[in-house]
C-alpha positions in Angstrom: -104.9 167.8 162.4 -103.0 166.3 159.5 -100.0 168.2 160.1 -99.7 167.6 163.6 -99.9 163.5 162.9 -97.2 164.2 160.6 -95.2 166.0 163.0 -95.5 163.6 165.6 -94.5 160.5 162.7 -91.9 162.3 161.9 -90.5 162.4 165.9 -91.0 159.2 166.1 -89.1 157.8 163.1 -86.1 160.3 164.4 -85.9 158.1 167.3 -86.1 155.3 165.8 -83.3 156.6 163.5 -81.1 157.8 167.0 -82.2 154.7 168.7 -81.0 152.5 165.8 -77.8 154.3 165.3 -76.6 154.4 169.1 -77.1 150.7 169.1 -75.2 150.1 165.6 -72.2 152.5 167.3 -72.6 150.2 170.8 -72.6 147.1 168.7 -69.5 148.7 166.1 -68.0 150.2 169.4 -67.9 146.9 171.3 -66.7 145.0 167.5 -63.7 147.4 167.9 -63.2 146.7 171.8 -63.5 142.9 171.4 -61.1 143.1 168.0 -58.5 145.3 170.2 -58.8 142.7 172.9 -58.1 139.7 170.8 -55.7 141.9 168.6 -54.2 142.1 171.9 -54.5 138.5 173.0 -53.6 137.5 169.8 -50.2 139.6 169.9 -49.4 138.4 173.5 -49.7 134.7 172.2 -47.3 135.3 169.4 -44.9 137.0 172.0 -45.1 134.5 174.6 -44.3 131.9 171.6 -41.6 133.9 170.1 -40.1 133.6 174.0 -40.5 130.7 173.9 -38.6 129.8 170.5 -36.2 131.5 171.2 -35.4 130.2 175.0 -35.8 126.5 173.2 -33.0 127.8 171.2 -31.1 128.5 173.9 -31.8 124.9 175.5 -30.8 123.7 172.5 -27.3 125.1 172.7 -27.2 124.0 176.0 -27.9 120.4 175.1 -25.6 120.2 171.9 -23.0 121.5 174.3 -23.3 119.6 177.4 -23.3 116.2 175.3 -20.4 117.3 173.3 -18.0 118.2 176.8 -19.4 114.8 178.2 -18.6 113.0 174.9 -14.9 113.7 175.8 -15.0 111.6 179.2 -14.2 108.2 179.5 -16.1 105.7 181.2 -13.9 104.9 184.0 -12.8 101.0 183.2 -12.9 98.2 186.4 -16.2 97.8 187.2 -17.8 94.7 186.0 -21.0 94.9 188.1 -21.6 98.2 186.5 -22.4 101.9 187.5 -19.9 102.5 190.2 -17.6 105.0 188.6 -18.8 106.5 184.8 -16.4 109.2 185.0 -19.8 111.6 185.5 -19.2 114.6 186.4 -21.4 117.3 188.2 -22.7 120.8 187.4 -19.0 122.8 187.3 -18.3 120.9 183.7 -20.5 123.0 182.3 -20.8 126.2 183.7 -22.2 129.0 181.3 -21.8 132.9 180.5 -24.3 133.3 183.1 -23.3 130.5 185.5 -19.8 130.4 186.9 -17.9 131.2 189.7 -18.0 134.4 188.9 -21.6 134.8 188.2 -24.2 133.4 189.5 -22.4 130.5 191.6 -19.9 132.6 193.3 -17.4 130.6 194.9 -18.3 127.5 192.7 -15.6 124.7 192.3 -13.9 124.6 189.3 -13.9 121.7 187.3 -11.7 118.9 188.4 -10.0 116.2 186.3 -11.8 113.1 185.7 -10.2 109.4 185.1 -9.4 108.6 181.7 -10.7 111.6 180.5 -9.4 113.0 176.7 -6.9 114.3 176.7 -5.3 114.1 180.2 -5.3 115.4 182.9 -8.7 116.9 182.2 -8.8 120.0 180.7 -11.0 123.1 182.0 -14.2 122.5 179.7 -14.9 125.8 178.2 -17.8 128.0 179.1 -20.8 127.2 177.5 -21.3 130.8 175.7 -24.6 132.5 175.1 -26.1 132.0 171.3 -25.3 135.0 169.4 -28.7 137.7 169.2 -28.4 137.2 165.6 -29.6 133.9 165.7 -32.8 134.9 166.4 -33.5 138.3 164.2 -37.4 138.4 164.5 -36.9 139.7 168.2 -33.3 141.6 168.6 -34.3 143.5 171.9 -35.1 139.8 174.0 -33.3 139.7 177.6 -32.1 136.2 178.8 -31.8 136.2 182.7 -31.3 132.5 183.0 -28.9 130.2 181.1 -28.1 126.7 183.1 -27.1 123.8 183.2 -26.8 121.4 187.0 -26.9 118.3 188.1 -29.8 117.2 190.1 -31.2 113.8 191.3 -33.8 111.9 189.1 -36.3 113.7 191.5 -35.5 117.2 190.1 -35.9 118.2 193.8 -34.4 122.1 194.0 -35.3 124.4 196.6 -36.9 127.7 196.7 -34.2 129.5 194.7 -34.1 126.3 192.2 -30.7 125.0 193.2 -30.4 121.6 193.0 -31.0 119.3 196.2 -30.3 115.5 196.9 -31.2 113.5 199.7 -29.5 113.2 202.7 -29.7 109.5 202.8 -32.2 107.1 200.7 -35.7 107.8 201.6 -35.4 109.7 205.1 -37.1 112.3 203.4 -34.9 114.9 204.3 -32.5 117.2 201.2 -29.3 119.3 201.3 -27.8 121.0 198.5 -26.2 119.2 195.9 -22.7 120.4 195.3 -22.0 121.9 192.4 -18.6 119.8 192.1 -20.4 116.8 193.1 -21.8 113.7 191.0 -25.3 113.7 190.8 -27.4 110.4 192.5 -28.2 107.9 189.7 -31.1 106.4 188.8 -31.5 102.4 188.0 -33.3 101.4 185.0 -35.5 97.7 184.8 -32.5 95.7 184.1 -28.8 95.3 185.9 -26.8 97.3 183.4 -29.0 100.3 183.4 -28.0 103.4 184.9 -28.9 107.2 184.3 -28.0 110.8 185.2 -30.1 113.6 184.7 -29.4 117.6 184.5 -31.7 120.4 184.5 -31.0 123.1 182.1 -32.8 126.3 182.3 -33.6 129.5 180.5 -35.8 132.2 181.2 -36.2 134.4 178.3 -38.1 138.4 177.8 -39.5 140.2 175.0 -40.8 143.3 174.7 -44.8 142.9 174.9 -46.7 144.1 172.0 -43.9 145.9 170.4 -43.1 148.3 172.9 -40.8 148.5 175.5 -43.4 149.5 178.4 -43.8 145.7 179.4 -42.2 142.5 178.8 -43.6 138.8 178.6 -41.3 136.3 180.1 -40.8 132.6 179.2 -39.2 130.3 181.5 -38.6 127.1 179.9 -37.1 123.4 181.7 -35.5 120.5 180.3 -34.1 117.6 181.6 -30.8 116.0 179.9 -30.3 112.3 180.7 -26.9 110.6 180.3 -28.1 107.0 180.1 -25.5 103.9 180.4 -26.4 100.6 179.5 -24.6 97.0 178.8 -24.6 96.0 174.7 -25.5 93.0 175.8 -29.1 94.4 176.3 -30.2 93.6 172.6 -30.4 90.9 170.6 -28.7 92.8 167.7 -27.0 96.1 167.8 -25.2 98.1 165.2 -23.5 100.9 165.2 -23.7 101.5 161.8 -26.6 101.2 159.1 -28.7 98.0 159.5 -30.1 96.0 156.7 -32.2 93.3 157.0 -33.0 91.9 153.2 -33.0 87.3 154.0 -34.1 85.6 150.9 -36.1 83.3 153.3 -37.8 83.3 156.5 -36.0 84.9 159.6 -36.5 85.9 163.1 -35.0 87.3 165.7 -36.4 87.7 169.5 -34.8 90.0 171.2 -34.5 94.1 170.9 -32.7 95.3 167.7 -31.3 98.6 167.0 -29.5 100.7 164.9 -27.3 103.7 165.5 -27.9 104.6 161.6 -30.7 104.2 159.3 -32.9 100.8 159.5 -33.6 99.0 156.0 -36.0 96.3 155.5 -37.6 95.2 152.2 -39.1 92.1 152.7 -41.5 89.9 154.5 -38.9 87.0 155.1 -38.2 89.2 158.3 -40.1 89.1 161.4 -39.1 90.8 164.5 -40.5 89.6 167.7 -39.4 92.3 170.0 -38.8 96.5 169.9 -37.1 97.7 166.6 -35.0 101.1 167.1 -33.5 103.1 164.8 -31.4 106.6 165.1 -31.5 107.8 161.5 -34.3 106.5 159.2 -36.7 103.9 158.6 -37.1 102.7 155.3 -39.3 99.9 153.9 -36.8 98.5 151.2 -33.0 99.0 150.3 -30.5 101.2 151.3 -29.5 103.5 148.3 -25.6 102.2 149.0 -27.3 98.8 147.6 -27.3 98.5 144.2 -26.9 95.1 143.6 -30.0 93.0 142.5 -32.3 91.7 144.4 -35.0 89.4 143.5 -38.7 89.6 144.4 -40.6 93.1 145.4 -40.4 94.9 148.1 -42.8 93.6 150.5 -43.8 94.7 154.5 -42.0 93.0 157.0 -43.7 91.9 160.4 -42.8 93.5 163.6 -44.9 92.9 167.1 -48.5 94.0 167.6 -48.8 98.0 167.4 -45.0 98.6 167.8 -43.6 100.0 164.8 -39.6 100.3 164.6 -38.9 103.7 166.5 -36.7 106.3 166.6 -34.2 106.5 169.1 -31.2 107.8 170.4 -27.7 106.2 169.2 -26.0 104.5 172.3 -22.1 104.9 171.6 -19.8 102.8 173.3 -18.7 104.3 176.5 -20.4 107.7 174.9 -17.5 107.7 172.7 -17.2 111.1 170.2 -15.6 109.4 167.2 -12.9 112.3 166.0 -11.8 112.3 162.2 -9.8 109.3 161.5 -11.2 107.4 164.6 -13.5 104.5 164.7 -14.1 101.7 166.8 -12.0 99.2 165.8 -9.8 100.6 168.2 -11.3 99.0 171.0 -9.7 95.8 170.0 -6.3 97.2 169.1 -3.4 97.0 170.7 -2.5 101.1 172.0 0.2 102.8 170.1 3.8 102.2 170.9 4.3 105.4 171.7 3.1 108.4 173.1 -0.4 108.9 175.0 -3.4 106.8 174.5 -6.3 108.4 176.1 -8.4 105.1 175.5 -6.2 103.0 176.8 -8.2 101.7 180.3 -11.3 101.1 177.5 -9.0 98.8 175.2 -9.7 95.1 175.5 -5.7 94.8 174.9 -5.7 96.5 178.1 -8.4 94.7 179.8 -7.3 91.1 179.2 -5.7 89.2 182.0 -3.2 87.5 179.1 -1.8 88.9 176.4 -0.7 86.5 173.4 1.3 87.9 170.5 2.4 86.0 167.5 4.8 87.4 165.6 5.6 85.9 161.5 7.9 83.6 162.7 5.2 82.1 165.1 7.2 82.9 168.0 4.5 83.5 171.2 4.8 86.4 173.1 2.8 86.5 176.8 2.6 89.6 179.2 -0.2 89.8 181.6 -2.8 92.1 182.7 0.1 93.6 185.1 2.6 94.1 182.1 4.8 91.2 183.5 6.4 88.7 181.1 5.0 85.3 181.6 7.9 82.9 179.9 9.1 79.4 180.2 10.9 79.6 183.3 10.4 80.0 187.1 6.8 80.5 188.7 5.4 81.9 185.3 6.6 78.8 183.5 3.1 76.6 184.2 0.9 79.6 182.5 3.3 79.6 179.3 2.8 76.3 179.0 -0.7 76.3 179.4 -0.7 78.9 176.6 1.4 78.0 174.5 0.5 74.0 174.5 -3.1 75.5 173.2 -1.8 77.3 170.5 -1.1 75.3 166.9 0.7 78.1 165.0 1.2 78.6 160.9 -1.9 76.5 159.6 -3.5 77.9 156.6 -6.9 77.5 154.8 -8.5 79.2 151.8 -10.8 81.7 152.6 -13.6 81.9 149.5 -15.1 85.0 150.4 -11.4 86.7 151.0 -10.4 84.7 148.1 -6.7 84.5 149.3 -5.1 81.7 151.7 -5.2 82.7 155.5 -2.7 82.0 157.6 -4.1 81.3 161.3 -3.3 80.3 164.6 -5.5 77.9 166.5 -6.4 77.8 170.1 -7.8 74.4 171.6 -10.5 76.1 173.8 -10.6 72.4 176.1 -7.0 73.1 177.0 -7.6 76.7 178.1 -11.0 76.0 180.0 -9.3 72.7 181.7 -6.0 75.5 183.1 -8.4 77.6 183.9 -10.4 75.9 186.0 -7.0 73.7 187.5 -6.0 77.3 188.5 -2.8 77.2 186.4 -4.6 80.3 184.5 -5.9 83.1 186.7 -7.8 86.2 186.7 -5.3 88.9 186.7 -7.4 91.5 186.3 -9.6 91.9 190.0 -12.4 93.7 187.7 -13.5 91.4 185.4 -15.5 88.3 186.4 -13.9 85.9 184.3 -10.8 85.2 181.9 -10.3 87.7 179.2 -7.6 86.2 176.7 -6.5 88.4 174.0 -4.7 86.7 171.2 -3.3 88.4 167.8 -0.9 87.2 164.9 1.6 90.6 164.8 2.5 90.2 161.2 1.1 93.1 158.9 -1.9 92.0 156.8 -1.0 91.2 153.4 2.7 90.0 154.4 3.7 86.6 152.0 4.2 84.2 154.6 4.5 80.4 153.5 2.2 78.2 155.7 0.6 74.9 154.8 -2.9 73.6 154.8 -4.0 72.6 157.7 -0.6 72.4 159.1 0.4 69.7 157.0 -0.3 69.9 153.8 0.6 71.8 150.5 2.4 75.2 151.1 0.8 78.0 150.1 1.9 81.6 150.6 -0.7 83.4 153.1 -1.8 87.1 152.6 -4.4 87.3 156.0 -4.4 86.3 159.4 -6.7 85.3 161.5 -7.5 83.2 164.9 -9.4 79.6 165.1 -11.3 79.2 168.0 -11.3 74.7 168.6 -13.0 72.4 170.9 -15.2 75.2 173.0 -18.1 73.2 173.6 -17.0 73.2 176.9 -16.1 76.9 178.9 -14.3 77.6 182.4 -16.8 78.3 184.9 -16.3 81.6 185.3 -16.7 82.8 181.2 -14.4 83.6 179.5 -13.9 86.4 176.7 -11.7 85.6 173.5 -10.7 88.9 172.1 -8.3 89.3 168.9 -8.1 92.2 165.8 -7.5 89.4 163.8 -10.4 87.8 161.8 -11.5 84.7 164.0 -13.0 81.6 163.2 -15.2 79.8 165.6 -15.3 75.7 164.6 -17.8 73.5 165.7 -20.0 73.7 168.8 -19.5 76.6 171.1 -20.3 76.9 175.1 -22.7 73.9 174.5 -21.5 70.9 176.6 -21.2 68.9 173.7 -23.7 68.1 171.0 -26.7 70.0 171.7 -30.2 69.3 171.1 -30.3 72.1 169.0 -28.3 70.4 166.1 -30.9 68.0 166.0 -33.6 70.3 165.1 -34.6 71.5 169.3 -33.7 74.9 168.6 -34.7 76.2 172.3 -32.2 73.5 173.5 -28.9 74.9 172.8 -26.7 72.8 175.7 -26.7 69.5 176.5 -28.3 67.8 179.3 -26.7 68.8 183.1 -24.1 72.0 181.2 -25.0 75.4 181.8 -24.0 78.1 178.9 -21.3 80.6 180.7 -21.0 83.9 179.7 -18.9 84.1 176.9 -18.3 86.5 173.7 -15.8 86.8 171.0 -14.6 90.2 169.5 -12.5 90.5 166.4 -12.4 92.0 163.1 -15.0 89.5 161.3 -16.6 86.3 163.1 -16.8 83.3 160.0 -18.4 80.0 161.6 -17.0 76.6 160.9 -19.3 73.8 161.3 -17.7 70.5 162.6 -17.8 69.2 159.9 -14.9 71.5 158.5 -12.0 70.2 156.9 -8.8 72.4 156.0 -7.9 70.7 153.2 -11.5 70.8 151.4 -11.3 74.8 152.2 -9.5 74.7 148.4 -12.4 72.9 146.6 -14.9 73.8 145.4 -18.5 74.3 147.7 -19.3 70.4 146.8 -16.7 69.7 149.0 -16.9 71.7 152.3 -20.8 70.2 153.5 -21.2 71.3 156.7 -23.0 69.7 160.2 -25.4 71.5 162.2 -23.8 73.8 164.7 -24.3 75.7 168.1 -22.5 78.8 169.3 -24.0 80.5 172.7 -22.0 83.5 173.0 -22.1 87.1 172.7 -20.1 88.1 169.3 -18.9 91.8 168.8 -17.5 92.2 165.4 -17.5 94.8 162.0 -19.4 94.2 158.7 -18.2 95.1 155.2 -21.2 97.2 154.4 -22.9 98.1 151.1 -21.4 99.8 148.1 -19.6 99.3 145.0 -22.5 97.0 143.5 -22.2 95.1 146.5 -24.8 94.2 149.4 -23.4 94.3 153.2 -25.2 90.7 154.1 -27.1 92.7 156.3 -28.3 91.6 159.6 -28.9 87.9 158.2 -25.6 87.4 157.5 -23.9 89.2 161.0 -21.5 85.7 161.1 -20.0 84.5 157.9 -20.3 81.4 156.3 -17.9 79.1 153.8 -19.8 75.4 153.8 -23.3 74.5 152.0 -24.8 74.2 155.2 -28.1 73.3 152.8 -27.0 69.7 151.4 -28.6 68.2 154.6 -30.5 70.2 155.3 -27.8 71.6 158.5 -28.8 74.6 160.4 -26.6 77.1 162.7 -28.7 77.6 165.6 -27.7 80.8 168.4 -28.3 82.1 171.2 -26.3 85.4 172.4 -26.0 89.1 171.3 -24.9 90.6 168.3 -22.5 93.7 168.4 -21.3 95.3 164.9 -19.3 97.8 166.2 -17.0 98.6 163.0 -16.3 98.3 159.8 -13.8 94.9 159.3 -10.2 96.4 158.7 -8.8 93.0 157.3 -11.5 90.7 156.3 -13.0 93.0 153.3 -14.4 90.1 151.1 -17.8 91.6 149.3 -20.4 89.0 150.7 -21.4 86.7 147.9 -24.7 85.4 147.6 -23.9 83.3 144.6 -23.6 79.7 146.4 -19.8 79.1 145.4 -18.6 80.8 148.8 -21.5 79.2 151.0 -24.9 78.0 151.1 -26.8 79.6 154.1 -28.0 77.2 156.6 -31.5 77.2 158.1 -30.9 80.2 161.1 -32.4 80.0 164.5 -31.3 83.0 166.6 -32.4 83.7 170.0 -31.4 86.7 172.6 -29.8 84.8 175.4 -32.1 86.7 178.2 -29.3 85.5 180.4 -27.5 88.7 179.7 -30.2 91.4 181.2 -28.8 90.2 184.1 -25.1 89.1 183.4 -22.4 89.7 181.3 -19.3 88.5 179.4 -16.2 89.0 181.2 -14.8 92.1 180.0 -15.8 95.7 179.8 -17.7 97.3 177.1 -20.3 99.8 178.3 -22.6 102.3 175.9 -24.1 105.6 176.3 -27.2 107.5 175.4 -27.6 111.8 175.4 -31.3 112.3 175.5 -33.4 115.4 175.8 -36.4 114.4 178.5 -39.3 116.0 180.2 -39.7 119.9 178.5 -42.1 122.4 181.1 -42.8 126.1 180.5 -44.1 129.0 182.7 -45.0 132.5 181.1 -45.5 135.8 182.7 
């Protein structure tokens, strides 16, 4: 009995044994499975991203090629009202290893030339070549199958083949294909100036899966490219440069700033009251060209309610590609004597409807937008006059912050505006929408010329040159746009009627009863404001002696900076106009309403901005964005462009 009890224990605890280890080898068995399936998983994930890295590599190219081809066009100049012609360009400009006539768009038109493009006639663009395999060494064996760039419409509507389609008329509903040699439709952003263009690139991109060659996993990846054009006039303060904002008292500005560089703020003097952008970087305190002293910490400055300064793309003017040597500053030079001069429809020189020359002798030179002379005889002789009978030549002044004697021209505005509106001046120039008057002294900077003060008193010998800018309170009608590469000074109240409110301490008042502020801006190598209470023959005494009155100016201002360095700080943003009265004896203040442009570094008027009191004493600032510009503009052309990378989508087989 006792061995057959054992016996049958002993079965028993063998199947328990079996039973045990079949389910420990199901459960170890189905471990293994489930680790082999996400080994598996996990493999396919890291394929489909490697795809995926690499196509946005490829995309990448794309982009950094399709902005540098469009970066040589030229917005085409004549059109005031904005987007009719900016020299866009459709999908042949940037054909691809894998998308040309003779692949993949057979029978494709090649490209064509486009107005004002660099250089001219327009060259063929070259083909945008595939990134080299070595670029990506964690994957040689990948396959591209795709690489694309067209134009489509700001739908992205593309038919079943993903060519691009537009429609045959606004909102019927109904698409054909969009030429490859075509323009693609624009779309209209919130405010007049704003216009955009948008391309599809696309890559589709296979790796082998899990290693092997017996299957692949596919990536096709989307991006959209947006050429964006917009007016400058758009924000309350744009620089093309670095921006510093560092005011020793309270300041605030109301309208949209940005910067094309890096943004520096290091104090709480500064509030912004509307969107902060910046293309390089943000920093809360100096910029490390700024080594002069500074007193006080650094300390937060205020910007709206859960909108930070942001990082943005630069806008360029006209989506200019500065080359070595370039900058800016061209845009108000005269074009070379000789040879070609690609930029030459985007040159303010160009645009005006009067060119006024001044050569050392203060003999007056006028040619009009059409290249004819306009001299002192026969039907031309009224619009010399009118000129010329504005124009006070060889004063002089000392500049503080130049610290030399300037010699400059001045042009009584009240003349000008009163021909203008008489029709004695005239519009030459059928695209702008008011009088552009360029005006330059010709006689190289630093040339000893002997002028007096003020016109009349002691002689001095003069080193700089600039324009003066008298008795604009008043403005023609239509605008009008003073343009010179001189330095320019702006005395007294500016496109305000007479004496505004605003100089009595109603800052949101900047005209006078029954005048409406025209569109108006000055460009020129550095803006200084006079008040009215300016006096030539004070400008050589000391600061005691140069008290200034409170002041209005309502006009847009494009101009350069001298910016940080050498011990030195720029100004910054505070300091966009220069000063050379104590505007603080009274109490004066310099109140504005426009938009600032600092479009380049000043060529002539390199004074270090001194803080110290002896060149000026800052007056109390009230700046305002004129909102009248999101829906007008200066006479004048000067348009800006964005390259931005937009919507990104992905499929994966």
């Amino acid at each position: 009995m006792k061995n057959t009890i054992d016996n049958f224990r002993s079965g028993n605890c063998l199947v328990v044994t079996i039973s045990v280890v079949a389910t420990v080898l199901a459960i170890l068995g189905a471990a293994v499975s489930y680790t082999g399936h996400i080994s598996r998983v996990a493999q396919r994930s890291r394929r489909i991203a490697l795809a995926m890295e690499i196509a946005d590599g490829h995309l990448e190219n794309l982009f950094t090629n399709w902005r540098n081809i469009y970066r040589k066009t030229w917005t085409t100049y004549g059109y005031a009202s904005g987007g009719t012609d900016y020299s866009v360009v459709g999908t042949n400009y940037f054909y691809t290893d894998m998308y040309n006539p003779n692949s993949g768009c057979s029978g494709c038109a090649a490209p064509t030339p486009v107005p004002n493009m660099s250089p001219s006639p327009a060259p063929t663009p070259p083909t945008i070549p595939l990134p080299a395999s070595s670029n990506f060494p964690t994957e040689p064996n990948y396959t591209v199958t795709q690489y694309r760039i067209q134009a489509v419409d700001p739908m992205v509507d593309l038919d079943a083949s993903g060519n691009a389609l537009k429609e045959t008329a606004w909102g019927s509903g109904t698409y054909t294909s969009l030429d490859p040699a075509a323009q693609p439709p624009p779309a209209f952003g919130p405010n007049t100036w704003q216009y955009s263009y948008f391309y599809l690139a696309a890559v589709d991109v296979s790796v082998p899966a899990l290693g092997t060659n017996s299957g692949t996993v596919t990536a096709k990846v989307r991006r959209v490219f947006e050429k964006k054009f917009d007016m400058p006039w758009t924000y309350a303060m744009l620089y093309m440069d670095d921006l510093e904002f560092q005011p020793s008292s309270t300041f605030a500005i109301n309208g949209p700033v940005q910067a094309n560089g890096s943004l520096y703020i290091g104090t709480s003097n500064f509030t912004a009251q509307d969107r902060v952008g910046y293309s390089g970087n943000y920093v809360n305190g100096y910029s490390p060209n700024d080594t002069s002293s500074h007193s006080g910490s650094i300390s937060a400055p205020t910007f709206p309610a859960n909108e930070p300064p942001s990082q943005v793309s630069p806008f360029l003017p006209f989506g200019w590609n500065l080359s070595s040597g370039d900058n800016y500053h061209e845009i108000i030079e005269q074009p070379p004597s000789s040879g070609t001069d690609p930029i030459s429809n985007i040159r303010m020189y160009s645009q005006a409807d009067y060119q006024v020359l001044i050569d050392q002798n203060n003999n007056i030179t006028i040619t009009d937008y059409n290249g004819n002379a306009i001299t002192n005889t026969g039907t031309t002789k009224p619009a010399y006059q009118a000129i010329t009978g504005a124009i006070t030549t060889n004063q002089a002044i000392q500049d503080s912050r130049e610290n030399t004697y300037v010699r400059i021209a001045s042009i009584n505005l009240n003349s000008i505006t009163n021909n203008i509106n008489n029709g004695t001046l005239t519009v030459n120039n059928n695209a702008n929408s008011g009088m552009v008057l360029y005006i330059k002294d010709t006689t190289t900077n630093g040339t000893v010329v002997s002028s007096k003060i003020g016109g009349n008193g002691s002689t001095v010998n003069t080193t700089e040159r600039a324009i003066r800018l008298t008795q604009g309170a008043s403005l023609p009608t239509s605008g009008l746009t003073i343009v010179s590469v001189n330095p320019v000074y702006i005395q007294g109240d500016y496109n305000t009627g007479g004496i505004p409110p605003s100089d009595s301490g109603t800052f949101t008042s900047p005209t006078v009863s029954g005048y409406t502020r025209k569109n108006a801006a000055v460009y020129a190598d550095a803006i200084n404001i006079l008040s009215g209470a300016w006096s030539d023959g004070n400008s050589t005494l000391s600061i005691s002696n140069r008290i200034a009155t409170s002041t209005t100016v309502n006009a847009a201002l494009v101009t350069g900076e001298v910016p940080s360095g050498s011990g030195y700080y720029s100004g910054g943003g505070e300091n966009f106009v220069r000063f050379l009265e104590d505007w603080q004896k009274n109490g004066n203040t310099f109140t504005y309403y426009g938009s600032m442009i600092e479009l380049f570094n000043s060529v002539t008027a390199t004074g270090k901005w001194q803080g110290n009191g002896s060149t000026y004493k800052p007056p109390g600032l009230h700046w305002y964005y004129d909102t009248n510009f999101a829906s007008s503009a200066p006479p004048g052309n000067l348009q800006i462009a964005a390259y931005l990378q937009q919507q990104r989508w992905y499929q994966v087989y």
